[in-house]
Steps between C-alpha positions, in 0.01 A plus 500: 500500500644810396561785726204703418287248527611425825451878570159516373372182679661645817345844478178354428509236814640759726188740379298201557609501858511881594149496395453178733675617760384454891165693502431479822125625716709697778731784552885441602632784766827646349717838532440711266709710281808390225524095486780312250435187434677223286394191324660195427317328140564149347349326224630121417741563781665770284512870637323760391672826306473788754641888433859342601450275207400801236822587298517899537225554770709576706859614575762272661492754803093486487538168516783472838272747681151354460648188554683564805134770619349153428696293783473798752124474501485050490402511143631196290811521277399412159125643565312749299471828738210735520394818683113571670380762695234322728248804601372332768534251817263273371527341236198380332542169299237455262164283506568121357386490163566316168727686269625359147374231535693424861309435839678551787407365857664689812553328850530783680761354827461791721512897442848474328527187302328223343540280196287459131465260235436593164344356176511650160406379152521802213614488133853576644553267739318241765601334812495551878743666777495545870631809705611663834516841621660612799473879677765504776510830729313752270758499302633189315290268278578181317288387212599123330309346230551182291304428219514175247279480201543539100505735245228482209725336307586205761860642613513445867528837719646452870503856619627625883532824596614620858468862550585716812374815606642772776440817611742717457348862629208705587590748195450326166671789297844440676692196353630226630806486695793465182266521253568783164194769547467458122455064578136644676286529196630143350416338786156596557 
């Protein structure tokens, strides 16, 4: 399978999943303000490309500061960062619902964790995945899902993704610690 192929499928299953991702009946009790998170993607045990991985995207000092901002704040090496300004200390996780053709069911643990399952079948791709998520101290959460199914055209997808999220600061406009002002905009 070619490269792009490979891209495409990917793109697709991980659009698949963002669309399937926990929807959970409850609200989670975070900090708000600036939170950088990273996440870890696989398909067929292969890694995902991430903005390290895009030739020119960024410079080779771009890349030796976000990197080392990363590991300050517990974000994996090798993950894709982001940037979000959370408005408020509640944070409102949407109603279960079937989207694209994906139903997810939420077992809510307690007020800051819990576990899902998930079954999709869409002209992309079909199969099922389970899932964590884990708040710890307002500010730290954990999301894991695996997911095992097919692409319309039989290939088999095995897709993982870890990602981690921390807060970094009550003021969303100031970057991270290490991080280029200019990396801001990118990253959101």
């Amino acid at each position: 399978m070619r490269f792009s192929a490979i891209l495409r499928t990917s793109l697709a299953v991980t659009a698949v999943l963002a669309a399937a991702s926990p929807t959970l009946a409850q609200s989670i009790s975070v900090k708000p303000g600036l939170w950088a998170s990273a996440s870890v993607n696989t398909l067929n045990g292969k890694p995902l490309p991430t903005i390290f991985d895009i030739k020119g995207a960024l410079t080779p000092q771009q890349k030796s500061s976000l990197s080392a901002a990363m590991a300050r704040a517990g974000l994996p090496t090798g993950g894709n960062p982001h940037l979000d300004c959370q408005q408020s200390s509640e944070f409102a996780l949407p109603k279960p619902q079937s989207v694209d053709d994906c139903t997810t069911t939420v077992k809510p643990g307690d007020a800051t964790s819990g576990s899902f399952t998930m079954s999709c079948k869409s002209a992309t791709a079909s199969g099922t995945g389970t899932g964590t998520y884990q708040v710890t101290d307002k500010s730290s959460a954990t999301i894991k899902v695996a997911f095992k199914g097919s692409t319309a055209q039989g290939m088999p997808i095995a897709y993982e993704s870890t990602s981690v999220h921390k807060w970094i600061g009550s003021d969303c406009a100031t970057p991270p610690p290490g991080i280029d002002p200019s990396l801001m905009d990118l990253m959101r």
